[in-house]
C-alpha positions in Angstrom: -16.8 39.3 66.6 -19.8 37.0 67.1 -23.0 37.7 68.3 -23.8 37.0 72.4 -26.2 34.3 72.5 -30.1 35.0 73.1 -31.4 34.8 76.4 -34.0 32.6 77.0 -37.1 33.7 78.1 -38.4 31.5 81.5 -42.1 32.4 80.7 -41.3 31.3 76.7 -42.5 35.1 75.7 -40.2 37.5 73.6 -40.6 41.0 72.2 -39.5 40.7 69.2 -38.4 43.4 66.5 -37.1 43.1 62.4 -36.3 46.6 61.1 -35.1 46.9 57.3 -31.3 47.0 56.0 -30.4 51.2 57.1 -34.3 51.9 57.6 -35.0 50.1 54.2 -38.9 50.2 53.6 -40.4 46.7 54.3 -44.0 46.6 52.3 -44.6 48.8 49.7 -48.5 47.7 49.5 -51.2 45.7 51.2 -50.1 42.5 49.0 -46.5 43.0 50.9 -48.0 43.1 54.3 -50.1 39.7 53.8 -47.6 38.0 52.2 -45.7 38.8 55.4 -48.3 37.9 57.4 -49.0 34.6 55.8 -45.2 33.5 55.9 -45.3 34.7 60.0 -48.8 32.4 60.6 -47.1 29.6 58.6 -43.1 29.4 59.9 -44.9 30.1 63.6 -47.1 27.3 63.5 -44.7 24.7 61.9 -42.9 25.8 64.9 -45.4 25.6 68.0 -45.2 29.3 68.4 -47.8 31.6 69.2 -48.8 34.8 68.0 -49.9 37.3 71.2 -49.1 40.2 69.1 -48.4 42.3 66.1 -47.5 45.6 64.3 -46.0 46.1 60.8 -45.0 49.7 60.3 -43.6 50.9 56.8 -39.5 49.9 58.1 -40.0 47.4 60.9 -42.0 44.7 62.3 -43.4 44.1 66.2 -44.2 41.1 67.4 -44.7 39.1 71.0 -44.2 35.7 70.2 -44.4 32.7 72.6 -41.8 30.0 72.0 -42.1 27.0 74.3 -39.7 24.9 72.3 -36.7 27.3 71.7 -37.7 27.3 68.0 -37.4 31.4 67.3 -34.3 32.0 65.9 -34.8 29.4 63.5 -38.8 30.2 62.4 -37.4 33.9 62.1 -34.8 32.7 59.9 -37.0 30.7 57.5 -39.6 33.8 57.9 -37.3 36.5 57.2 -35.6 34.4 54.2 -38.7 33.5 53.2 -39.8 37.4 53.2 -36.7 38.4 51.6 -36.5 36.1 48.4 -40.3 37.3 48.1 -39.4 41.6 48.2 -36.5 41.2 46.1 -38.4 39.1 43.3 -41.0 41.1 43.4 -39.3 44.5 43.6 -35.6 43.7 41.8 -34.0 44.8 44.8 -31.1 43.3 45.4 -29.0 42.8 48.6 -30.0 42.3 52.1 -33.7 43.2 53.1 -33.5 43.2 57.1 -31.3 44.1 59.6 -28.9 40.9 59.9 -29.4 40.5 63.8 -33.5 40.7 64.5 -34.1 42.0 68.4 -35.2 39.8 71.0 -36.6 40.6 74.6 -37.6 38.2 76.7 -41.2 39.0 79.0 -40.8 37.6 82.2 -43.2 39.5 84.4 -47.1 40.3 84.0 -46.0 44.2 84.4 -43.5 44.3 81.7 -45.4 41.9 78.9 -48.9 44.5 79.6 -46.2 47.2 78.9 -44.8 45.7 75.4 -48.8 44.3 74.5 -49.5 48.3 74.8 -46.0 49.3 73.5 -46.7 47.1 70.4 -49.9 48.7 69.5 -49.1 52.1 70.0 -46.7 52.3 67.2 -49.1 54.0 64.7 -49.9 56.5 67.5 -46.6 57.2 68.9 -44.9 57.4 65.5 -47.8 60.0 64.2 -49.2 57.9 62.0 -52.7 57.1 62.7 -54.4 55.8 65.9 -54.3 52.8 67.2 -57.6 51.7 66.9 -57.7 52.4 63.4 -54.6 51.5 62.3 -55.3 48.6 60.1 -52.0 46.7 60.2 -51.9 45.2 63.8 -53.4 43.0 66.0 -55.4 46.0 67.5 -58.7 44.5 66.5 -58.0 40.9 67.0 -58.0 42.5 70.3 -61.6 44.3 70.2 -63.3 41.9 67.8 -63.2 45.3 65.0 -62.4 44.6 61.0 -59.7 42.1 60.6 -57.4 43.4 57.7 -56.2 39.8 57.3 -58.6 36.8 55.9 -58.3 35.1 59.7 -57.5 36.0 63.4 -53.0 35.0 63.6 -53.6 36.0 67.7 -54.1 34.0 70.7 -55.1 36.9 72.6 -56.4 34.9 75.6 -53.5 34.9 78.3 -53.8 38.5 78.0 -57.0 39.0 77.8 -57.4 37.2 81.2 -55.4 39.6 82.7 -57.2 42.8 81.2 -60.5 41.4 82.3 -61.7 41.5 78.4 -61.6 43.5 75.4 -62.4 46.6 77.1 -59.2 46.5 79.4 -57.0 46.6 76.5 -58.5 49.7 75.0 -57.9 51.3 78.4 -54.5 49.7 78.4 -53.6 51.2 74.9 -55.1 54.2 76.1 -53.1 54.9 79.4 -50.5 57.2 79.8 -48.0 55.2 81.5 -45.0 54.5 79.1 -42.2 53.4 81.1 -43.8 50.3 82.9 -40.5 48.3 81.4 -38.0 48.4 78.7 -38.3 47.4 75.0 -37.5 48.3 71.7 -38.4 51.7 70.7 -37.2 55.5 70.5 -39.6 58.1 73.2 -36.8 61.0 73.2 -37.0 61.4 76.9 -34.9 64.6 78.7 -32.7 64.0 80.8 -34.7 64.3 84.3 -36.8 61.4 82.5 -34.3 59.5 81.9 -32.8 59.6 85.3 -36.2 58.7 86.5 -36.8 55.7 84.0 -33.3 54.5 85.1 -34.0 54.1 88.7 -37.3 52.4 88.0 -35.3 49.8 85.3 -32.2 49.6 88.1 -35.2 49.1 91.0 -36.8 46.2 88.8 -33.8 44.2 88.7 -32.6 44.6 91.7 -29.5 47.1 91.4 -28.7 49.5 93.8 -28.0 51.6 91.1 -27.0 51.0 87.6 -23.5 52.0 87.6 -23.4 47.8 88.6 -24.2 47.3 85.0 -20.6 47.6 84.1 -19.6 44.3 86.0 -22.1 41.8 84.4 -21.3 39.2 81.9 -21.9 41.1 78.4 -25.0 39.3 77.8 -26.7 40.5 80.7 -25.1 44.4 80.3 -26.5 44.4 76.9 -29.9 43.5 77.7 -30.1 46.2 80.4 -28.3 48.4 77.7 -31.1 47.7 75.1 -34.3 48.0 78.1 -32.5 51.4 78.3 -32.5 52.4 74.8 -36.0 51.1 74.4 -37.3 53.3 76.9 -36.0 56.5 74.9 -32.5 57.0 76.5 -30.0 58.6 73.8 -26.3 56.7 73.6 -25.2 59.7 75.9 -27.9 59.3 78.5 -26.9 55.7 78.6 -23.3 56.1 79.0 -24.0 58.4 81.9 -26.3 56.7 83.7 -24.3 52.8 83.7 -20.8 54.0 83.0 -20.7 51.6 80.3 -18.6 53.3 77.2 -20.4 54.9 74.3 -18.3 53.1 71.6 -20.0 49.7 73.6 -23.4 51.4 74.3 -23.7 52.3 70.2 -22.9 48.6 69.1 -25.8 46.9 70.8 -28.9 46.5 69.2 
C-alpha cells in the first residue's frame, strides 16, 4: 500500500524525526555525528531550508526544519542517502540504515513549535542520558551562546528567540515542566488518567468535541492526530480507546 502524502505545513515549519532500521544505532563516534551534520548543513542549504533545531541521539535524529519551497522530502532523501552510503562504507554494514519512511509534523502555532523547540532538546534529559545543557550533540548551545561541538553555528535560532525574549527564555523553556503543550514524536509513558487528560487538550486544540470524530476523517488527517497522540506518550491501547480507531490501524502509523 503506498504511503499517504505529507501534509504541508502553512507556517513552512516541520518536526522532523529519522530513527535507524529496528533501533539500528546511527553514530558510532564523534566523526559519525559531524559527518551527519555536515551532509544536514549542506542538502539544507542547497535546498533553502533552515535549521531551527537539532538533536542526534545514539538511534534517531531530531530536527525542526523550515521549508519554504516544499523541498524536504527530497533534501532528506539526498541526506539520508548521503548518510547511508557513508555508515555502511565506513562500518561494512550492509542493508538499510534508517527507517524507510522519516516522520514529519508540521508546526503551525507559536504554542506547539515552543513545545517541539523544548521537546527537541530535552531528549538527553528525558531519555536519562545527560542534561540538556550539557549534552554536547544538539543545538542546546547554539541556543545560549555555550561550546559549539560543531566547527560553525547550523541554527537560525532568531524567530525563536524573538519569542522567548533571548537566550535566557529558552533555558526556562527547557527547564519547565509542562510536557504536553502539543503532540510530537516521542514515547513519555503516561497512565491512563494522563492520557485522558492529554486527549481532551489535543481534541480541544483542533476543534473536536471529542476525539471519537477522529474515526471519520480522511486517513491523512486521522493519522496525524494518531501520531500527535503517540507522541505525547499514549500506548497503541490508549489510542484505540480514546479515538475508536482500530489497533491493527493505530500500530501501522508512524
Amino acid at each position: 500500500m503506498a504511503n499517504a502524502p505529507r501534509r504541508r505545513s502553512e507556517t513552512g515549519v516541520y518536526h522532523v524525526v529519522v530513527r535507524g532500521n529496528g533501533r539500528q544505532v546511527l553514530f558510532y563516534d564523534d566523526a559519525d555525528r559531524q559527518a551527519f551534520l555536515a551532509m544536514l548543513a549542506r542538502r539544507t542549504s542547497d535546498a533553502g531550508m533552515s535549521i531551527w533545531a537539532w538533536c542526534l541521539m545514539s538511534n534517531h535524529v531530531h530536527m525542526l526544519l523550515e521549508d519554504q519551497r516544499n523541498e524536504l522530502s527530497h533534501a532528506m532523501q539526498l541526506l539520508l542517502t548521503g548518510y547511508a552510503r557513508y555508515f555502511n562504507d565506513k562500518t561494512g554494514h550492509v542493508g538499510h540504515v534508517f527507517q524507510q519512511r522519516f516522520f514529519s509534523e508540521p508546526i503551525e502555532s507559536e504554542r506547539y513549535l515552543m513545545a517541539a523547540v523544548r521537546y527537541v532538546h530535552i531528549n538527553p534529559e528525558k531519555d536519562g542520558i545527560e542534561a540538556a545543557s550539557t549534552y554536547r550533540w544538539s543545538s542546546y548551545a547554539e541556543y545560549t551562546g555555550g561550546a559549539l561541538a560543531t566547527k560553525e553555528p547550523l541554527c537560525t535560532t532568531k524567530p525563536v528567540l524573538d519569542v522567548l525574549d533571548g537566550p535566557q527564555g529558552f533555558v526556562e523553556l527547557c527547564e519547565s515542566a509542562e510536557l504536553h503543550e502539543a503532540g510530537f514524536e516521542g514515547s513519555l509513558h503516561l497512565s491512563d488518567a494522563e492520557a485522558i487528560r492529554v486527549a481532551d487538550e489535543i481534541a480541544r486544540a483542533r476543534g473536536f468535541a471529542h476525539l471519537m470524530e477522529v474515526r471519520k476523517l480522511p486517513r491523512a488527517e486521522r493519522d496525524a492526530v494518531i501520531r500527535q497522540l503517540r507522541g505525547n506518550g499514549m500506548t497503541i491501547n490508549q489510542v484505540e480507546r480514546v479515538t475508536g480507531v482500530g489497533r491493527s490501524i493505530v500500530a501501522r502509523v508512524h
